[in-house]
N, C-alpha and C positions, 0 to 999 in steps of 0.2 A: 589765859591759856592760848598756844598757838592756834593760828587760823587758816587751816590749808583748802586753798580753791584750787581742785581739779580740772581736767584737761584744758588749763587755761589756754594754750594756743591754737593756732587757729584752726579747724578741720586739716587733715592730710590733703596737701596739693596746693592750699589755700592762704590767703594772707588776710588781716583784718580790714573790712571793711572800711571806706573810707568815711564814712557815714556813721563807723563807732564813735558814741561821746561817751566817756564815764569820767564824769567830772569830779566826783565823789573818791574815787580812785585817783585821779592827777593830783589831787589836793592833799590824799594821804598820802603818796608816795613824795610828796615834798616834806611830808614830816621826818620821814621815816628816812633808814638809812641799811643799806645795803647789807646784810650779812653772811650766812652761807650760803655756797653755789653748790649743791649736788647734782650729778649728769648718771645717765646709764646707756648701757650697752644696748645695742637694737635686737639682740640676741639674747636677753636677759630672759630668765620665763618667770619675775615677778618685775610688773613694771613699776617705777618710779613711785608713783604716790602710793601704791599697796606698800611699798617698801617705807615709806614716808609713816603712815598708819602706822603701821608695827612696830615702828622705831618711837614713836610717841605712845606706844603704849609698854615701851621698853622691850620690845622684843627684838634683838640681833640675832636674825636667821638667815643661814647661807640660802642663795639661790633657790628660788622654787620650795622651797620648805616654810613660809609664812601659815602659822597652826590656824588659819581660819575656820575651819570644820571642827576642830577641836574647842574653839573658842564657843562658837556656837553652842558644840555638845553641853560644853559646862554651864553655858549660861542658861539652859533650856533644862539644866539638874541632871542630863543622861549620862551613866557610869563614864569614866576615866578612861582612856584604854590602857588595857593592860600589858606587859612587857611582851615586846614583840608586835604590838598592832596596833593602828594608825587609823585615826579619823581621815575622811575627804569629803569633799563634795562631789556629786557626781550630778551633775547636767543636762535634762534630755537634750535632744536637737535631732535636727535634720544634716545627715552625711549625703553628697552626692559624689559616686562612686565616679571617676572617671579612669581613662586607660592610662596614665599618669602619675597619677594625684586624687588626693579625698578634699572635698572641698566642704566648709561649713557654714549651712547658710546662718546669717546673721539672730541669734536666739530673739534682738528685741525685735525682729520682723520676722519671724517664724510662728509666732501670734500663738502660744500652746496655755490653754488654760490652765487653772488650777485641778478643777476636776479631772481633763484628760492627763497631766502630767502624775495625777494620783492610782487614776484607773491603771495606766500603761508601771508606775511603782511596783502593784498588787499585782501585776504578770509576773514582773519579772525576779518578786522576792524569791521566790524557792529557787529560782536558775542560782540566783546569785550566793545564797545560801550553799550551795552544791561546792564552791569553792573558798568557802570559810567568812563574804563578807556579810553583813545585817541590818539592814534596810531600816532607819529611825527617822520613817516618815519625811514629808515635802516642807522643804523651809525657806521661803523667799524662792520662791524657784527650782531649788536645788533639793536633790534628794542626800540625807546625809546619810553616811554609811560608814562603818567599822567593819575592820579589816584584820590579817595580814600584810597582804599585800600592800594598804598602804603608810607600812612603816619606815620611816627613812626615807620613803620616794617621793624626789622632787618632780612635780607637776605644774605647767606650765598656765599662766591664768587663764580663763575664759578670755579674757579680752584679747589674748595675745592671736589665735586661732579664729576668732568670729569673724564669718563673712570673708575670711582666705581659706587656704590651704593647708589642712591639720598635719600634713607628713612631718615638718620638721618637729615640730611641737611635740608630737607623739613620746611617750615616755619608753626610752630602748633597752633597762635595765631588763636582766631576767627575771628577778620576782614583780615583770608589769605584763609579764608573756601571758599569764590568766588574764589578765584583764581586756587585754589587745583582744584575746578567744572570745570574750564575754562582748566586745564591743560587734567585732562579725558575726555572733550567734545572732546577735540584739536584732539584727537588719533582718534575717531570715527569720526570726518569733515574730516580729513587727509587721510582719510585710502585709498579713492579711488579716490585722488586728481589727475589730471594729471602731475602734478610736481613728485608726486610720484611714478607715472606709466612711464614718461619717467627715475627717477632716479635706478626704478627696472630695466628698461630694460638695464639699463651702471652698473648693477650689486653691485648699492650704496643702501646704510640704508634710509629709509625712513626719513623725516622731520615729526615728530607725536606730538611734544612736545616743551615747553620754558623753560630756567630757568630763574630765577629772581632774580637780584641783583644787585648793587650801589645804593641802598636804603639811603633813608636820606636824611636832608636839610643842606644848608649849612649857617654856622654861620652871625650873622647878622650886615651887615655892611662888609663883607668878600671880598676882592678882589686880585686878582692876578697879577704879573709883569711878561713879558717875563720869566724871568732866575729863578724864585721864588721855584720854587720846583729842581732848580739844573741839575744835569744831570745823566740821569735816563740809564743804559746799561745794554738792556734787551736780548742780545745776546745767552746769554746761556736760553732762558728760553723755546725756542722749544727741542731742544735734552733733555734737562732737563725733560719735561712731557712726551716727548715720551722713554724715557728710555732710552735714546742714549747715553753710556759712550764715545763711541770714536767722534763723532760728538758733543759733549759737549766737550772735550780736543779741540778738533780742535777751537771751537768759542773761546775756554778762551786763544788760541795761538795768532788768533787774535785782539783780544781785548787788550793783551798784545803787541802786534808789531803796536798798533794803538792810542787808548784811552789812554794806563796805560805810554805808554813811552812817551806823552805826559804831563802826571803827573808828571813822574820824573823829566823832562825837568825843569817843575814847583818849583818842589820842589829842585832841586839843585840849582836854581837861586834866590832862598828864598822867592818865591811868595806863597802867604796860601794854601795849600793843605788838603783836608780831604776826606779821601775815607771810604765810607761803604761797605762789603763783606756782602751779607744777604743769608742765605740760610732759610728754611724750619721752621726749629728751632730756632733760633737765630741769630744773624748781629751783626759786630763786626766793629765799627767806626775805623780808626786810624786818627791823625793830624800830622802837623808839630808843632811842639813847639820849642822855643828858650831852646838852652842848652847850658853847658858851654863845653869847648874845651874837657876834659875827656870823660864827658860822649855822645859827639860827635864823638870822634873816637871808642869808645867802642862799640856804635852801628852801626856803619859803618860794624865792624869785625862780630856782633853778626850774625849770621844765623835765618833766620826762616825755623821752620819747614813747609814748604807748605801744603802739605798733609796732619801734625794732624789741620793745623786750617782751613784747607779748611772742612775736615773731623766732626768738632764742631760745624759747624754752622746751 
């Protein structure tokens, strides 16, 4: 099965270290040979490897519509939704309100427990209730919820919004006008919650706000095996959002003395290999293929450049 490594390029603003070695990686990419290039839009509100995922587990969903919440629902046993209404995830976080713009701080350094992310859930079940959605508990984070409202409505990922400016991202349809209400109620219920009076006092951001996203149904008659979506290495994808070049070198060191030299193993032994590099922009497949003896050793000797194609993606 394929093998996609996440944010593999290098932090935003940044370029790979010169002091990266993945040898393990050079070695396999002389095996291997180049196959599909897929790029995306900077505007997209599902990015490249969510989109990557879903396509490996055969889902083609337009834009912002990736049934994540739904998948979840099903695999956790909670009813289907029904015609007309829409699984999602919804998010706590911290909103800082400026005269502007809403900006959001970053959820993996906004540090919100499980307990407080469940306490702060249990406030706002009946609000949320009030306009038809249904609270099915905290999962990885994320509180999942059935709806209306989020049927058909494409919703922009977490990632896309963390740590900037939520306005663009914000969903402008009018069956997301309740939820925009529910997001400003959220600030004023919140404000004087004791969740947030013990997390002022440990010198943290308030919990004031949700975001909303894995919107979508999934395909019908859809189902999944164990191994079906491959094997997913999300290793770089903390130092990656927090901006960490040297803790990003460090994970793809890793992942290279772990996962990738297990590929090679793979692929000198002539078992199928294919690996995806995905970064931001663009994700670059390679496979094994049968070659003849020339152009077998040719690419043995050929080099890759690491750092322009880590650097392209």
């Amino acid at each position: 099965m394929p093998t996609l490594i996440t944010h593999a390029k290098p932090p935003q603003g940044q370029t790979a270290p010169a002091t990266l070695q993945l040898p393990h990686l050079s070695s396999l990419l002389r095996l291997l040979t180049p196959a599909q290039r897929q790029t995306a839009e900077e505007d997209s509100l599902s990015p490249l490897d969510e989109v990557l995922r879903a396509q490996a587990l055969g889902v083609q969903a337009q834009d912002g519509l990736l049934p994540w919440a739904a998948l979840q629902a099903r695999t956790l046993g909670l009813q289907e939704a029904a015609p007309g209404q829409g699984w999602a995830w919804l998010t706590p976080c911290h909103w800082q309100v400026n005269s502007d713009h809403v900006r959001m701080a970053a959820p993996l350094d906004t540090d919100i427990s499980a307990a407080e992310s469940h306490t702060v859930m249990q406030t706002l079940q009946a609000f949320l209730l009030e306009d038809g959605i249904a609270l099915h508990g905290l999962h990885d984070g994320n509180w999942l919820a059935l709806g209306a409202p989020f049927c058909e409505l494409p919703t922009a990922s977490l990632a896309r919004a963390s740590g900037g400016a939520v306005d663009y991202w914000l969903p402008r349809q009018a069956q997301a006008q309740p939820l925009r209400r529910l997001q400003n109620e959220m600030q004023m219920l919140l404000y004087t919650h004791p969740v947030n009076d013990a997390r002022a006092a440990r010198g943290l951001l308030p919990i004031n706000s949700f975001w909303i996203s894995g919107t979508g149904a999934l395909p019908e008659g859809f189902h999944t095996t164990p191994d079906s979506d491959g094997m997913v290495l999300d290793a770089l994808r903390t130092p990656s959002l927090r901006n960490d070049a040297a803790a990003w070198a460090q994970a793809w060191q890793q992942l290279d003395a772990g996962p990738i030299q297990a590929l090679l193993e793979q692929a000198r032994s002539g078992e199928p290999v294919a690996l995806t590099l995905c970064g931001d922009g663009a994700a670059q497949t390679f496979t094994l293929q049968p070659q003849g003896l020339w152009a077998r050793i040719s690419q043995r000797f050929a080099a890759t450049d690491l750092p322009a194609l880590l650097q392209s993606l």
